[in-house]
ZATIMI-756457 format. One record per residue (C-alpha): residue number from 1; residue in three letters; x, y, z. Coordinates in steps of 0.5 Angstrom, whole numbers, plus 500, padded with zeros to 3 digits. Last residue first. Layout:
<atoms>
ATOM     i    aa    xx    yy    zz
ATOM   NUM   ALA     X     Y     Z
...
</atoms>
This chain:
<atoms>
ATOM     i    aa    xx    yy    zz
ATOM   338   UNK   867   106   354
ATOM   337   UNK   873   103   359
ATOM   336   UNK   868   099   364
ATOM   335   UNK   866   102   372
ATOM   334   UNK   870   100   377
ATOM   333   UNK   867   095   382
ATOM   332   UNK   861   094   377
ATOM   331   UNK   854   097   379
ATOM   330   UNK   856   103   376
ATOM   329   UNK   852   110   378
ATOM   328   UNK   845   113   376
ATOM   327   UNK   842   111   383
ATOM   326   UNK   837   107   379
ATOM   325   UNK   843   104   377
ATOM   324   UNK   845   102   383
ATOM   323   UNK   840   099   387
ATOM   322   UNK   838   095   381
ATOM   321   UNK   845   093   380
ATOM   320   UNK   844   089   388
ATOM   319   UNK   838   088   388
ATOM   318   UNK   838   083   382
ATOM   317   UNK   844   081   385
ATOM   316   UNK   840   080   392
ATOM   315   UNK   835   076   387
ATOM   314   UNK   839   072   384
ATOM   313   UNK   842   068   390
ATOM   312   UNK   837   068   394
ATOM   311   UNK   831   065   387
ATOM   310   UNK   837   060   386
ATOM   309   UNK   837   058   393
ATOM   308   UNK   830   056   392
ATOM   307   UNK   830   052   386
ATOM   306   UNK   837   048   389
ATOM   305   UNK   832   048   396
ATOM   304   UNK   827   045   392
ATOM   303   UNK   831   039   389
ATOM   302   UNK   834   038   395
ATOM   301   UNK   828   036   399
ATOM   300   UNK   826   032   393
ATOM   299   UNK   832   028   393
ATOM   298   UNK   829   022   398
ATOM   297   UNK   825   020   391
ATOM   296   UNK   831   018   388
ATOM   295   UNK   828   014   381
ATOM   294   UNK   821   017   380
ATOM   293   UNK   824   023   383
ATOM   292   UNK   830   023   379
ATOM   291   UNK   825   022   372
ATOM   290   UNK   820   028   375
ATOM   289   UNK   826   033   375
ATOM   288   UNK   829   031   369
ATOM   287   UNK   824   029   365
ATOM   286   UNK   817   033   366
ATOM   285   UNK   820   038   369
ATOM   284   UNK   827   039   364
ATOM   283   UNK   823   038   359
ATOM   282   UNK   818   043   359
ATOM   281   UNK   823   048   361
ATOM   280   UNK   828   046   356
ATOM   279   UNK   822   047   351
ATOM   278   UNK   821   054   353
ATOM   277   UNK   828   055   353
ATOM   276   UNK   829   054   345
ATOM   275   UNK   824   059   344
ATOM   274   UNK   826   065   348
ATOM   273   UNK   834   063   349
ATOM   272   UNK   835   064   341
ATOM   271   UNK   833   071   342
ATOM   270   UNK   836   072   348
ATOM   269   UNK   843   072   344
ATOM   268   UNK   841   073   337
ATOM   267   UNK   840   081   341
ATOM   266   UNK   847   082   342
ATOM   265   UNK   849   078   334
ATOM   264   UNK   845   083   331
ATOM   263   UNK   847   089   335
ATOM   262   UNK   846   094   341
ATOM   261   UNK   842   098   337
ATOM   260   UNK   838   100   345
ATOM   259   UNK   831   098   343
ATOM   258   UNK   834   091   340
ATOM   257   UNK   838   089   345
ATOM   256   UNK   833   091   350
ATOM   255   UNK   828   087   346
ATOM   254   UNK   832   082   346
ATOM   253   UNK   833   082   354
ATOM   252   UNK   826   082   355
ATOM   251   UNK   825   076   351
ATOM   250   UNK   831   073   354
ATOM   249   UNK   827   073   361
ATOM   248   UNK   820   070   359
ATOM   247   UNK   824   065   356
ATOM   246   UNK   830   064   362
ATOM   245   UNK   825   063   369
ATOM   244   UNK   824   056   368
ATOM   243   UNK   830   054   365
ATOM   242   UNK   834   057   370
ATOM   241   UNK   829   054   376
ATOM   240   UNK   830   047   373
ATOM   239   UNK   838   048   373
ATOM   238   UNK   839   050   381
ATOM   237   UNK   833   044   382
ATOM   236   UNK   837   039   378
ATOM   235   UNK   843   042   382
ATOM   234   UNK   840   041   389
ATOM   233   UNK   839   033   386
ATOM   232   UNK   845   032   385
ATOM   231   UNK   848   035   391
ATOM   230   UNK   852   029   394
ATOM   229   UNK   856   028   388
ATOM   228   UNK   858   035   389
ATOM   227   UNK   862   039   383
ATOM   226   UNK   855   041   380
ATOM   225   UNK   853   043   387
ATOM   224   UNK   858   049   388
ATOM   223   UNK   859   049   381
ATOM   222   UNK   853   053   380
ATOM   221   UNK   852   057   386
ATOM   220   UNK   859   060   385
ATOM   219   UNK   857   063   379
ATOM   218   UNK   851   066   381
ATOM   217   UNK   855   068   389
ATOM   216   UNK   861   072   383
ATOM   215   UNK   854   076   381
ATOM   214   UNK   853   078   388
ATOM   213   UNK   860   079   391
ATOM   212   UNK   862   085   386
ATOM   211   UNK   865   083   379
ATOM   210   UNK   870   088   377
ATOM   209   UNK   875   083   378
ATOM   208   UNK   872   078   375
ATOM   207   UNK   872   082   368
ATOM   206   UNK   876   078   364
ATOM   205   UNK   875   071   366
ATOM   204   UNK   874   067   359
ATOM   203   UNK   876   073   353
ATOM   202   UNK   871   077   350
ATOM   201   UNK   873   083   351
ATOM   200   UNK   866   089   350
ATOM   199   UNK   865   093   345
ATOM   198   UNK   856   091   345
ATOM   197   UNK   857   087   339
ATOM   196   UNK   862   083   342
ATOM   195   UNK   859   082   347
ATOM   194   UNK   853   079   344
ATOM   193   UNK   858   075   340
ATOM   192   UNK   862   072   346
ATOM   191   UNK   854   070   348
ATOM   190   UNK   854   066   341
ATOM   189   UNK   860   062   343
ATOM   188   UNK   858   060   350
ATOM   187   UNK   852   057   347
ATOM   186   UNK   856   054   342
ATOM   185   UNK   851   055   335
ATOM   184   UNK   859   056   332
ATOM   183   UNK   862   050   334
ATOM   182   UNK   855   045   330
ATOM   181   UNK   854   039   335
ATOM   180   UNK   847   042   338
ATOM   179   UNK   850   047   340
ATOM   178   UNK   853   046   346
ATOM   177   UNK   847   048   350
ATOM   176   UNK   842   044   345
ATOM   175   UNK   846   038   348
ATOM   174   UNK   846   040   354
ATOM   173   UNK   838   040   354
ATOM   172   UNK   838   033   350
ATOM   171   UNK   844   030   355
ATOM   170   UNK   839   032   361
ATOM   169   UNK   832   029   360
ATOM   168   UNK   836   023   357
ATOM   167   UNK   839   023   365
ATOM   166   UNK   833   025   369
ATOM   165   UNK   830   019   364
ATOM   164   UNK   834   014   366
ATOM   163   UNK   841   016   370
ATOM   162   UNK   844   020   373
ATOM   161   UNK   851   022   376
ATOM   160   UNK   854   022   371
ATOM   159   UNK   851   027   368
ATOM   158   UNK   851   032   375
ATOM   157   UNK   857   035   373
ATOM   156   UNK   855   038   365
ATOM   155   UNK   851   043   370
ATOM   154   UNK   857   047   371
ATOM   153   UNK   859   047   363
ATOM   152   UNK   852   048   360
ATOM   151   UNK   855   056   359
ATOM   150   UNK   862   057   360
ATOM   149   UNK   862   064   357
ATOM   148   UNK   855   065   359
ATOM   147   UNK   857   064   366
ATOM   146   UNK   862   069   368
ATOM   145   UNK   860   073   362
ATOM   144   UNK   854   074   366
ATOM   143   UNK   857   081   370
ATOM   142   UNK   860   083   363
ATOM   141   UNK   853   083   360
ATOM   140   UNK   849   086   365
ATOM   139   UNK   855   093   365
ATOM   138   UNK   854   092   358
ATOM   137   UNK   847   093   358
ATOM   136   UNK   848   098   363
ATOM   135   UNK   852   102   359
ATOM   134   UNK   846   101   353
ATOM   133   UNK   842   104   358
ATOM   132   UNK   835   100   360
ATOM   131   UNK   828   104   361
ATOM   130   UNK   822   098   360
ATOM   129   UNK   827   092   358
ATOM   128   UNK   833   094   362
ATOM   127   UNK   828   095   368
ATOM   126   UNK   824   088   366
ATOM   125   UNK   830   085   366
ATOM   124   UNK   833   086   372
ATOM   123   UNK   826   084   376
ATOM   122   UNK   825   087   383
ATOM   121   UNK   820   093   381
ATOM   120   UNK   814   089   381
ATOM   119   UNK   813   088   374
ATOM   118   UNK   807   087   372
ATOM   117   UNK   801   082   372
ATOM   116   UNK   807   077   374
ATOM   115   UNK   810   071   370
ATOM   114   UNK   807   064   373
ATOM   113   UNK   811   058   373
ATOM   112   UNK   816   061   378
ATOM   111   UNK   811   061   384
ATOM   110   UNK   810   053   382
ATOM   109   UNK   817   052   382
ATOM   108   UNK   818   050   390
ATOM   107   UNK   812   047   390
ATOM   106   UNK   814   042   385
ATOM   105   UNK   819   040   389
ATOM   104   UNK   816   040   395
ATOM   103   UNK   814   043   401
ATOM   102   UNK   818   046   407
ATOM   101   UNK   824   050   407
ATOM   100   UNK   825   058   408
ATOM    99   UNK   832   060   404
ATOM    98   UNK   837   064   408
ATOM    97   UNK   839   059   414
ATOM    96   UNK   840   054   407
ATOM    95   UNK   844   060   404
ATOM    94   UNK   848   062   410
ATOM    93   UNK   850   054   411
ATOM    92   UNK   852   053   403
ATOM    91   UNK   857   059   403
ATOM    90   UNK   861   056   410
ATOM    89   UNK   860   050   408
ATOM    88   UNK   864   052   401
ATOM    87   UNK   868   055   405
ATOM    86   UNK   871   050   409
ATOM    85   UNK   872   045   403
ATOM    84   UNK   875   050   399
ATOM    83   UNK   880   050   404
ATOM    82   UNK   880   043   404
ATOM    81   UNK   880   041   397
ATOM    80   UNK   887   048   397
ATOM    79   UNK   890   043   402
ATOM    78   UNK   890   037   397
ATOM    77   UNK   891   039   391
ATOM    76   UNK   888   036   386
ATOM    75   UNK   887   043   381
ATOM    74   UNK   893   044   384
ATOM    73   UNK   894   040   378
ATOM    72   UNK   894   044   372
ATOM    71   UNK   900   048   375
ATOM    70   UNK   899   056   374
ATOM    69   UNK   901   060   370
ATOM    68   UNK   895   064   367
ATOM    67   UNK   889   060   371
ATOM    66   UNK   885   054   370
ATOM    65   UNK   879   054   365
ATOM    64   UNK   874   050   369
ATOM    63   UNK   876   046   375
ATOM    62   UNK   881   050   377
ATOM    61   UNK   876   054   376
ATOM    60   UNK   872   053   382
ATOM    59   UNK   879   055   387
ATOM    58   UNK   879   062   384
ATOM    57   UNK   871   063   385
ATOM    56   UNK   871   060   392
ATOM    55   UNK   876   066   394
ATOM    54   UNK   872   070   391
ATOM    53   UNK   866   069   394
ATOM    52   UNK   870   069   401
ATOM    51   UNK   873   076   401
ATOM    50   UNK   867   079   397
ATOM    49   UNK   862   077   402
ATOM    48   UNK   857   072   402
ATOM    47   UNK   859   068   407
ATOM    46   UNK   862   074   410
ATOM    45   UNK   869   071   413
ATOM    44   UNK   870   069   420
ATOM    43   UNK   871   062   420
ATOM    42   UNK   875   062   414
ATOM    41   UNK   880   067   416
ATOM    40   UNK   880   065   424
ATOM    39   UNK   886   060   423
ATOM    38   UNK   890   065   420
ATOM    37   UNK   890   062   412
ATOM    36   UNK   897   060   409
ATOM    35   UNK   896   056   402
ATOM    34   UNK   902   051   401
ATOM    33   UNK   907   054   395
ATOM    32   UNK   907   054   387
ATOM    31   UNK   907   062   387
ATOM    30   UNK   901   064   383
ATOM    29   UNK   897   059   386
ATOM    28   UNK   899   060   394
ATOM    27   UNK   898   067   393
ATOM    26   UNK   892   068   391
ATOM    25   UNK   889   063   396
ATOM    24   UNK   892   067   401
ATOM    23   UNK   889   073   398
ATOM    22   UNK   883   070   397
ATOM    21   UNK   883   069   405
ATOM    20   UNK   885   075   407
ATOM    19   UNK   881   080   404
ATOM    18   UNK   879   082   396
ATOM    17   UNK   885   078   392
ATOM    16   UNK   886   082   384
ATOM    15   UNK   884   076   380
ATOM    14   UNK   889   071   377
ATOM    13   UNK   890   072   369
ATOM    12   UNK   886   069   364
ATOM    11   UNK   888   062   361
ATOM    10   UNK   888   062   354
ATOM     9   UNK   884   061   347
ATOM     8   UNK   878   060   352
ATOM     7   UNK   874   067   349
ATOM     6   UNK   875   064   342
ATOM     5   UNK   875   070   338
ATOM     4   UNK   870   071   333
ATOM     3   UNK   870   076   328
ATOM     2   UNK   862   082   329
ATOM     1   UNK   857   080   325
</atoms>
């Protein structure tokens, strides 16, 4: 078992800026001063482009882990609320043209209940189930780090928020998330394990900038709809979907772990998610989303854009490291240090 280092410990440095807007962003949290977009920046950035994922990125964790340097209370800061504000709706609306509507909640799910006769050739676990490289496992651990590391925190928002069933549905999946009290069973803890089986750095952060657009929109799905009161019922559908598709994934990705000799504590990681999400998913359809809809049956519609939104965003990053590595290349922006 590799020595645990609490990837949290510090603060990471900010990211190197990607365009305009994340670089006007950059600037107004490393220097302490106002933020000063061109009027035209936020309006015509590629929503789900890298200038504009990253830009969202930076101002979300001001709610996590803060940045090397800079002030704990621009978290609050007026100006950077309003351009997250404009970004986040830019974001949000491509993902709502993007998506298709209609149907339910449990509609929404149905497709995602039942796993394929095969593999279709659209599944990034499967590739790194059935063919995976030890490098491309690596290269799938980084990008995830950016969540795993803060793992349960995004959707963490949304307890306040609820109450009743959806909200006892929630704290006991949370709670198995966070360890179920014991530090060393941490979700997050585990995942900085995996890493470092795999040599990878385990501090909070590390490798957003070799993170391409895709993997950052993942992340920025998450706390987009966790950190709003309004988007409740989006992020409980954002969490069923994960819990839905988790188990059989983590089963693929164990025995990848296990193919490639990546590590006890690498393929622990999965392992652990097989069983434990497997209930999740159970509790979280028939607690969680069922105890919201009972309470907030107006919510359905937001609950199944939060599953069908999820599917969006990991599939385009799923095409995006599929691409790549069947073309034999690096899916990160630059390639990781052996």
């Amino acid at each position: 078992m590799p020595t645990y280092r609490e990837s949290r410990a510090l603060s990471p440095p900010l990211p190197e800026p990607r365009g305009a807007v994340s670089a006007s962003v950059r600037t107004a949290l490393g220097e302490g001063t106002a933020v000063a977009l061109p009027p035209e920046s936020p309006a015509g950035a590629d929503p789900f482009g890298d200038d504009l994922q990253l830009a969202l990125y930076v101002l979300y964790e001001l709610h996590y882990q803060g940045f090397d340097g800079v002030d704990d209370r621009r978290e609050w800061d007026p100006e950077l609320l309003r351009v997250r504000r404009v970004l986040e709706d830019r974001f949000l609306g491509a993902v709502r043209e993007a998506v298709p509507g209609g149907g339910g909640a449990d509609d929404a799910l149905a497709g995602l209940l039942v796993e394929p006769v095969g593999d279709d050739g659209t599944s990034t676990t499967h590739f790194l189930d059935r063919e995976g490289t030890r490098e491309q496992l690596r290269e799938y651990a980084a990008l995830r780090s950016l969540y795993h590391l803060k793992e349960g925190d995004p959707h963490a928002w949304v307890l306040p928020r609820l109450h009743g069933r959806a909200k006892a549905g929630m704290v006991a999946v949370e709670y198995d998330e966070y360890g179920a009290g014991r530090a060393e069973d941490l979700h997050a803890r585990l995942f900085a394990d995996l890493m470092a089986d795999l040599e990878l750095d385990v501090r909070y952060g590390h490798y957003v900038d070799v993170a391409p657009a895709q993997a950052l929109a993942v992340v920025n799905l998450m706390s987009a709809l966790g950190l709003q009161r309004a988007l409740r019922g989006a992020l409980v559908g954002h969490f069923a979907a994960v819990e839905v598709t988790s188990s059989p994934g983590s089963r693929r990705l164990a025995h990848a772990m296990r193919r490639t000799g990546a590590g006890a504590a690498a393929e622990r990681f999965y392992a652990e998610h097989v069983e434990a999400d497997a209930v999740h998913e159970q509790v979280v359809r028939r607690e969680v989303v069922a105890g919201l809809l009972a309470d907030e049956p107006h919510l359905e519609p937001d609950v199944a854009f939060g599953v069908r939104a999820t599917v969006l965003v990991e599939d385009r990053l799923a095409a995006h490291l599929l691409d790549a590595w069947r073309a034999g290349r690096s899916a990160l922006r630059a390639p990781l240090l052996p």
